[in-house]
N, C-alpha and C positions, 0 to 999 in steps of 0.2 A: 436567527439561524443564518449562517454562512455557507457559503458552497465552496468547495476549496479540489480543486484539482491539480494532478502534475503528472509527471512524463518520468517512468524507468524505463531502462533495457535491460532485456532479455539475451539472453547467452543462445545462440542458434541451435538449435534442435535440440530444445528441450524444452519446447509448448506443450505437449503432451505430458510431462510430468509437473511441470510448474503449476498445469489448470489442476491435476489429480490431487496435488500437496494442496492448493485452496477447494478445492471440492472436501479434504478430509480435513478442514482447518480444526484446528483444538477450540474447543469449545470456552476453555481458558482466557484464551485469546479474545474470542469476540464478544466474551464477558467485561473484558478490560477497556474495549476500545468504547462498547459501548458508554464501560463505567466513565470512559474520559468525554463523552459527549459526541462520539461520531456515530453516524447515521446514514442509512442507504449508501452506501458502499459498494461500488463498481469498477472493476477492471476491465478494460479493452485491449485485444490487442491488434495493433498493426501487423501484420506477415510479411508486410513488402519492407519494414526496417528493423523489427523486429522490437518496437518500443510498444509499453505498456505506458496505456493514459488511463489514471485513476481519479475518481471524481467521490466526492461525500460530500454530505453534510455537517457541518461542526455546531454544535450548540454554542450561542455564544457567552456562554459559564464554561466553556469547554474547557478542562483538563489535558488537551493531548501533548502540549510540550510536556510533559511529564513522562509518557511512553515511553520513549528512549529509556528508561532508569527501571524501568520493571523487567524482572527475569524473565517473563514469558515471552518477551518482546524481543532480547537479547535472545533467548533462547530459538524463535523463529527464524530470526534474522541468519543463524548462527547457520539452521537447517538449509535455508533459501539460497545460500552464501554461491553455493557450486551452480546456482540457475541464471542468476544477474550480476550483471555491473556493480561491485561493493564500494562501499568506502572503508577505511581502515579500520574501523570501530566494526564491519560487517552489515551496518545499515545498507541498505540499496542506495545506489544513486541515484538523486530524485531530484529533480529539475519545476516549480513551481510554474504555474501555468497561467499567464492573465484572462482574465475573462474579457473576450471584445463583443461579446452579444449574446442577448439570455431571452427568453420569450415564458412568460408564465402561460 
């Protein structure tokens, strides 16, 4: 299993709707992510820059470059689009994160 973390941003004053749209995520959704091999799945966020660090687990049989291609993924993305930082496809902007120290 791998630990895989990264960094989006958040659009300013709309933390309060961004946490509500993952508090009522589709059940579709974490049907998917799960089927692609991710695990304990956590958002943070910073207030003072407004960046979300997100952190999982990926199995390493993991499936998730795949997500990008599934409709429900396109279709969350699609929803999310007016809260964060997109890329042109509607993906979030998402900045990969090195790990410099880990403690079992």
């Amino acid at each position: 299993m791998k630990r895989n973390a990264f960094a989006m941003r958040l659009k300013p004053g709309v933390e309060a709707e961004y946490k509500k749209r993952h508090d009522e995520i589709w059940p579709e959704l974490k049907a998917e992510l799960r089927k692609a091999g991710i695990s304990d799945y956590s958002i943070y966020l910073d207030r003072k820059t407004n960046t979300l660090f997100a952190f999982q687990y990926v199995a390493d049989d993991a499936t998730d470059a795949e997500l990008p291609k599934l409709p429900v993924v396109k279709k969350w993305w699609h929803m999310m689009k007016d809260l964060m930082e997109t890329n042109a496809d509607e993906s979030p902007v998402s900045d990969p994160l090195a790990e410099v120290f880990h403690m079992d």
